[in-house]
matplotlib code that plots the C-alpha trace (Angstrom):
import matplotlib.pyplot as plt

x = [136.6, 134.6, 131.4, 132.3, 134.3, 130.7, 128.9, 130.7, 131.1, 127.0, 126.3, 128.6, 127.4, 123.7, 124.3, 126.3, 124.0, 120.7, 120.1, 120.6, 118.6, 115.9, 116.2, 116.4, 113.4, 111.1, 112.2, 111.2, 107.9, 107.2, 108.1, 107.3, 105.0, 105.5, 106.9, 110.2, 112.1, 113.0, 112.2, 113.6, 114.7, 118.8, 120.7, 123.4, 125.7, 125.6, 122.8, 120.3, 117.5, 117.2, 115.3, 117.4, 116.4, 117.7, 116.2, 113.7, 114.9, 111.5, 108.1, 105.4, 104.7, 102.7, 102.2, 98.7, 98.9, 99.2, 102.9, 106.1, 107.9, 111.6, 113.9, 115.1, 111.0, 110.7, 114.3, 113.7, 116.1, 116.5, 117.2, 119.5, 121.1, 121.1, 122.3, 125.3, 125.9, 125.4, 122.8, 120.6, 122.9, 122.9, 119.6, 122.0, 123.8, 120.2, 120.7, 124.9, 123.0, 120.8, 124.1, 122.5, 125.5, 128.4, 130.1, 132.4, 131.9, 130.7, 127.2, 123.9, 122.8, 119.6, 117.8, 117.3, 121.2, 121.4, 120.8, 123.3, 126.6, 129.0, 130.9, 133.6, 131.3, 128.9, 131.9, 131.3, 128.3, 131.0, 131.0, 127.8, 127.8, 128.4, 127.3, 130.8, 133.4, 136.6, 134.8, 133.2, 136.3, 138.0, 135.2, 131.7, 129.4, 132.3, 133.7, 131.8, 130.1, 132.9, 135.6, 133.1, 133.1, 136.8, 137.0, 134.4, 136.0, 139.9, 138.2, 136.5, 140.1, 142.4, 140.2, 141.6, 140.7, 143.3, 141.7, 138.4, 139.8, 141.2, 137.8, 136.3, 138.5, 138.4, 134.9, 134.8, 137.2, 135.3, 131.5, 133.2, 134.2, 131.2, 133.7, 132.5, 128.7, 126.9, 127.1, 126.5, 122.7, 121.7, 120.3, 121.8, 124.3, 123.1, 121.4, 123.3, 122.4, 125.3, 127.3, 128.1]
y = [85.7, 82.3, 84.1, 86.7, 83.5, 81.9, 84.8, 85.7, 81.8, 81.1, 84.3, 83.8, 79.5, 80.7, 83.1, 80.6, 78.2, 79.5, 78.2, 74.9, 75.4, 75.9, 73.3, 70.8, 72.5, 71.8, 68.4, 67.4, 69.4, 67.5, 63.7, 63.8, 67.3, 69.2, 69.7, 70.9, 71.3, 68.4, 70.1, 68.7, 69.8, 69.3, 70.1, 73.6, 75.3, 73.6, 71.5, 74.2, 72.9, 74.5, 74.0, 72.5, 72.4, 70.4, 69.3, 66.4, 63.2, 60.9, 60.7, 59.7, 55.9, 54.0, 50.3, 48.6, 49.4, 52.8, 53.2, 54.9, 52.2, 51.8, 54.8, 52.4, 51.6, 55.7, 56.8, 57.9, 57.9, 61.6, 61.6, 59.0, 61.3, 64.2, 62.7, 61.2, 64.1, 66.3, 68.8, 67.6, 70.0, 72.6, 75.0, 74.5, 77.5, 79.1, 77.6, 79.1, 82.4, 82.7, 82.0, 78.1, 76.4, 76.8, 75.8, 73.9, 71.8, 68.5, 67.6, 68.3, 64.6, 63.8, 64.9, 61.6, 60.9, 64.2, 62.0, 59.4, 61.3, 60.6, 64.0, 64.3, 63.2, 66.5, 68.5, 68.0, 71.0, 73.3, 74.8, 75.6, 72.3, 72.2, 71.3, 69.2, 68.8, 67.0, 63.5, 64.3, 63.9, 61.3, 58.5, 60.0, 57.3, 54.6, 55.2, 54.2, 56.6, 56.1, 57.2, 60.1, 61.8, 61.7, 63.3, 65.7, 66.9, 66.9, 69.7, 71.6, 71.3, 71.7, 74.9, 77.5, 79.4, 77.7, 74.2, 75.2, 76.4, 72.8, 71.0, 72.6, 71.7, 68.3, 67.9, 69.3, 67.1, 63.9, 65.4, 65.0, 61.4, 60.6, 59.2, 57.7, 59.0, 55.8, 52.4, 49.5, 48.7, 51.4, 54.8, 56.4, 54.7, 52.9, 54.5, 55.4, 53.6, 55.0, 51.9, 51.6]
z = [30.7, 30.4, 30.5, 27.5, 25.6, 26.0, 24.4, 21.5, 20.9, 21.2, 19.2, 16.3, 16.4, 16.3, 13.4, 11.4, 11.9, 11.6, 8.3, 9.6, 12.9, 10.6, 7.8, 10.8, 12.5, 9.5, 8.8, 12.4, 11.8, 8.4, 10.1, 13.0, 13.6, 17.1, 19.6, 17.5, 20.5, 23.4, 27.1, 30.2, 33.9, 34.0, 37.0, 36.2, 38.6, 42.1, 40.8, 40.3, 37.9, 34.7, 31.6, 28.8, 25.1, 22.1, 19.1, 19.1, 17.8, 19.1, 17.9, 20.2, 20.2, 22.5, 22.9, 23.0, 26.6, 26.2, 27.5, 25.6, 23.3, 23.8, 22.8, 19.9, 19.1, 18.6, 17.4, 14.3, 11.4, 11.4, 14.8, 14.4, 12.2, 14.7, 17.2, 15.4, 13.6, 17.5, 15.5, 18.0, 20.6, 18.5, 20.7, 23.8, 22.5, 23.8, 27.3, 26.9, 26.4, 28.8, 31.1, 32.3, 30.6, 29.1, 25.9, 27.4, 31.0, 32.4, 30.4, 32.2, 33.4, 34.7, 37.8, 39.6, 39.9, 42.0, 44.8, 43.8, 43.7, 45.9, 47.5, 45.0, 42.1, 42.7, 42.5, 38.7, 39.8, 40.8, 37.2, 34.4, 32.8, 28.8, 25.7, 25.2, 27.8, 28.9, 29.4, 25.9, 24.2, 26.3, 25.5, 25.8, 26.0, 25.6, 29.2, 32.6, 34.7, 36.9, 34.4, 33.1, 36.4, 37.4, 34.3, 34.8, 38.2, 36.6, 34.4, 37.2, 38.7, 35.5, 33.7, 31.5, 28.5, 26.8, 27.8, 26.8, 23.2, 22.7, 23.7, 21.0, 18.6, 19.4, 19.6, 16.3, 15.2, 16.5, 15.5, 11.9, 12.3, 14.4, 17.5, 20.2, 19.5, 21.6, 22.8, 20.0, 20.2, 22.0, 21.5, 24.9, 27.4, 30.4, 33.3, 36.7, 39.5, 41.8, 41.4, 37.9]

ax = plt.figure().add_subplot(projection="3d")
ax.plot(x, y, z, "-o")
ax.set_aspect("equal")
plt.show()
């Protein structure tokens, strides 16, 4: 039932949106040229690796030393604006078709904090992770790691169709009032370190 409500749901988004997936497409091209799309290994079901893709909200800026400025250094102002705004999500609905995630379900973290989980924690792997998800509407990036992952796990404990259904509707809801989108004076939340 998930799977098919993942289907039609991804389809129908893609469709609806493809005028937008585009627009967005050729405004990163003209600022900041290619890559278009943001590549990167995510853990999925049981913490298999898989390939997710958003929309690129960095350009490529090095210091005199040759290394990557700060996110903030090369967060541009039109990925400010997708990010707030969650259009930089939008070419999960790819990764929801090609059955790696899910509309709905804990978000795809990095790779390193495999490692770092305690038991119950990597129980969050028990289900595809999602574009948004229980802890995405209970606080996103204003909650601790700690508070993120007892949510994540209440989901993978607590799903239903019907639960799923009201995600969505709140994360709607809170896209449109940009709610909870990232910590003051950062462009992402702080890293996991296992403790935190």
């Amino acid at each position: 039932m998930k799977r098919f409500f993942d289907i039609v749901g991804a389809t129908i988004g893609l469709a609806l949106l493809s005028p937008v997936i585009a627009a967005i497409a050729f405004l990163i091209w003209r600022q900041m040229g290619a890559p278009i799309f943001f590549r990167q290994t995510r853990p999925g079901l049981n913490g298999n690796p898989f390939e997710m893709v958003k929309f690129r909200t960095m350009r490529d800026a090095i210091d005199e030393q040759g290394l990557p400025l700060a996110d903030l250094d090369r967060l541009t102002p039109l990925g400010k604006f997708l990010r707030a705004s969650s259009l930089d999500e939008v070419p999960e609905l790819w990764n929801v078709l090609k059955d790696e995630m899910s509309l709905v379900g804990p978000r795809p973290l990095a790779m390193i904090y495999l490692p770092l989980y305690s038991a119950e924690q990597f129980r969050r792997h028990e289900v595809k992770p999602g574009i948004t998800g229980w802890a995405q509407i209970n606080g996103r990036n204003s909650v601790t790691w700690r508070e993120r992952f007892m949510l994540d796990v209440w989901y993978v404990d607590n799903w239903t169709i019907g639960l799923d259904i009201k995600i969505l509707f709140i994360t709607v809801k809170k896209v449109f009032l940009r709610e909870d989108v990232r910590v003051e004076g950062q462009s992402s939340i702080e890293s996991f370190n296992g403790h935190n």
